[in-house]
N, C-alpha and C positions, 0 to 999 in steps of 0.2 A: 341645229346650232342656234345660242341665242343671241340676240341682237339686242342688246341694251342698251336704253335710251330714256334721257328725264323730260320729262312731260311737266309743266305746273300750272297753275289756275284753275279754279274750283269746279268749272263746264269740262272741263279735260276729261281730269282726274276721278268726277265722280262722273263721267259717260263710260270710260275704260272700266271704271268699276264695274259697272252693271250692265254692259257688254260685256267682257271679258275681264273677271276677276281674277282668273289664274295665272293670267298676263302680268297684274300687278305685283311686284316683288314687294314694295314697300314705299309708306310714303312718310316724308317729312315735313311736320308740322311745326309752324314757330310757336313755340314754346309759350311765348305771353299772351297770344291770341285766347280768348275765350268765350268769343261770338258766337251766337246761334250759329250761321256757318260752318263754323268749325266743329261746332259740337253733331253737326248733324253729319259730318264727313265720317268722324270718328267713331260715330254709330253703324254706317253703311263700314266700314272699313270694317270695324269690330264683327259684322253681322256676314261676312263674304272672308274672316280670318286674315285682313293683310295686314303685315306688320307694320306698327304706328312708333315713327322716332321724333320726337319732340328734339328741334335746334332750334340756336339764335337766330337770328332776321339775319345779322353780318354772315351766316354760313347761307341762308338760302339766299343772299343777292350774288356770293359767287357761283353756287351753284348751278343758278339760272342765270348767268352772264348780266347779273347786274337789271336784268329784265323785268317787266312787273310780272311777280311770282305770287300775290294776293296772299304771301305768308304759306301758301303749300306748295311741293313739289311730289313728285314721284317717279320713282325705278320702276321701268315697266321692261315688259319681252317684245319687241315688237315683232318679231320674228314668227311670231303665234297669230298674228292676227293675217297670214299671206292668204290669198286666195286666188283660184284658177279663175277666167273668165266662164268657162264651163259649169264651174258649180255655182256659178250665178243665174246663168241662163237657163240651166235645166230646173230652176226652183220658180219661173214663172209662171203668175197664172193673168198677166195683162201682155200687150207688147213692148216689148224692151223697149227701157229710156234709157239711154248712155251719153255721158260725159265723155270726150274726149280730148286734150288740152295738149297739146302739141310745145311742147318746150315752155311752161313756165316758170320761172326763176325764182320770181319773187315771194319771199313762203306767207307772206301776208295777200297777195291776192291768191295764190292755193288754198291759204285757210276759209279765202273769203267766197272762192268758189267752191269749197266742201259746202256751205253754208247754204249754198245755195238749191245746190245739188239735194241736202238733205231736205231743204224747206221745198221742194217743187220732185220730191219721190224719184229721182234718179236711181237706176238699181246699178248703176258700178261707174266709177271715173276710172278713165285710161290716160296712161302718160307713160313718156318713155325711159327707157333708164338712166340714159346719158341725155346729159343737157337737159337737164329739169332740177329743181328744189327737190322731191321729194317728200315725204314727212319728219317736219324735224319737230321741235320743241314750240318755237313761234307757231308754226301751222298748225297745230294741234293747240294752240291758246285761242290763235283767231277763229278758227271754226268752232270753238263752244260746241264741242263734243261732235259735230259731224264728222269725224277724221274716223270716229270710233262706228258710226250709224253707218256710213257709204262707205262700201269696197273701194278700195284706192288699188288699182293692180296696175304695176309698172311691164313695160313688153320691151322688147328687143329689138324690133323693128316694128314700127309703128307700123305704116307705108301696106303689111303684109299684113297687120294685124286687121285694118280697115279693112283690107281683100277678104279677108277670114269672115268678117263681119259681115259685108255682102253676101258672102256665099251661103250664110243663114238664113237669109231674106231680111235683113235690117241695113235702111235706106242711110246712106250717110251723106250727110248736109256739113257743108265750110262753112263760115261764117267768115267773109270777106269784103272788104268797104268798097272794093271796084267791080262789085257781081252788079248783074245787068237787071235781076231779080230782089227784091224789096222782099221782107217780111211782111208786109202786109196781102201781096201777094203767094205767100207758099203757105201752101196748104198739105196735111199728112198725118195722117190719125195711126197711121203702123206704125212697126218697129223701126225708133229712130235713134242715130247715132249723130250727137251734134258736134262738129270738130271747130274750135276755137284754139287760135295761137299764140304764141311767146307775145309779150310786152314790148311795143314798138315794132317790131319783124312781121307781126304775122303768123299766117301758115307757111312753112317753108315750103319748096315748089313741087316737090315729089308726093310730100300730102293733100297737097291743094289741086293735083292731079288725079290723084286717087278719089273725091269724091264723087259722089252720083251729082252734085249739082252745088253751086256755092250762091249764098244769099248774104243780102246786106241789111242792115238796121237800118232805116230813114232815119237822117241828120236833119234837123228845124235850123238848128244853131250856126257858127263860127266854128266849133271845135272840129276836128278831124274826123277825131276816132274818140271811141271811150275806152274805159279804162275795162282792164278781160274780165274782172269780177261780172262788173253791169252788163258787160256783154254777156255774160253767162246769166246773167239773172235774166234779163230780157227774153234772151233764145228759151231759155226751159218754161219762161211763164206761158210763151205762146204753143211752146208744145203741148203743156198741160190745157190749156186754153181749147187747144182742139181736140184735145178727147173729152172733155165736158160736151 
């Protein structure tokens, strides 16, 4: 069944393209645009067969909620791009790095931790179905095409899924501001599952039960906490960090 969904900005649109062109039903272009840009979209479009509809700018600011749309949009399947956690993990030839985000809302730091996930080789983000963003149209602008590069697989029950995870042999770490344990102390060169929470919450307590161990970011400053992106950026730099 398909799931249709408009995506727009030019990292989107031309990442979906050349991931999954079949995906793409059609995109719309504003019509007076005639930028290198645009002429090179037109060419990838042309050369992968999707259909190209020239509108005014007033049809794509409603189209995309009035949002910056950079003059394209696109109707895509997103229902085509689903994937099992299974046929991620059996395609490994390192050990698993996983994202795992526990209730995030905001689809601007979702887009912001695709971005990250993509820049430091994460091979799939996990989130759950309920009480979470999702992939909408903003988060697939903010990630500049990682929404398209990283498996995004939503689960059911998180809680079990992390159990599941374990029972592979991949370690799963919280990322918590009252862990007893510092990042600069953890150390883990296997298969790692990093679980980062909702904005202001946290990990809810059944997740944060569920891990093998919860670690904290050293704080220099006054602030609290950071914001889940930078904590996502942080957490996977030093995971990579330790497989170097």
């Amino acid at each position: 069944m398909a799931d249709l969904r408009l995506i727009y900005g030019f990292h989107a649109i031309t990442s979906r393209i050349r991931q999954n062109p079949e995906g793409v039903l059609e995109i719309y272009l504003q019509a007076q645009r005639q930028d290198p840009r645009i002429r090179e979209l037109i060419k990838l479009a042309e050369a992968s067969e999707v259909r190209i509809i020239p509108v005014e700018a007033k049809r794509l600011d409603g189209m995309a909620g009035n949002a910056r749309h950079q003059g394209v949009a696109a109707r895509v399947d997103a229902a085509r791009r689903v994937q099992h956690l299974d046929d991620v993990l059996d395609t490994l030839t390192e050990p698993a790095l996983l994202l795992v985000l526990d209730g995030v809302q905001d689809p601007h730091n979702l887009g912001a931790c695709l971005r990250c996930a993509d820049a430091f080789g994460v091979h799939a983000v996990i989130a759950p179905k309920d009480r979470a963003v999702g992939i909408t149209a903003t988060v697939e602008k903010v990630a500049s095409g990682a929404a398209e590069t990283v498996p995004y697989i939503t689960v059911t029950n998180l809680s079990r899924t992390l159990r599941e995870l374990q029972e592979k042999g991949i370690w799963v770490v919280g990322a918590a501001g009252d862990a007893s344990q510092d990042l600069y102390s953890f150390k883990h060169k296997g298969a790692l599952a990093w679980v980062l929470g909702a904005e202001g919450e946290g990990l809810r307590r059944l997740t944060r039960e569920t891990c093998d161990e919860l670690v904290r970011i050293p704080m220099q400053g006054n602030v609290e906490s950071l914001n889940v992106s930078v904590s996502t950026g942080i957490c996977l730099f030093e995971a990579r960090r330790q497989r170097l």
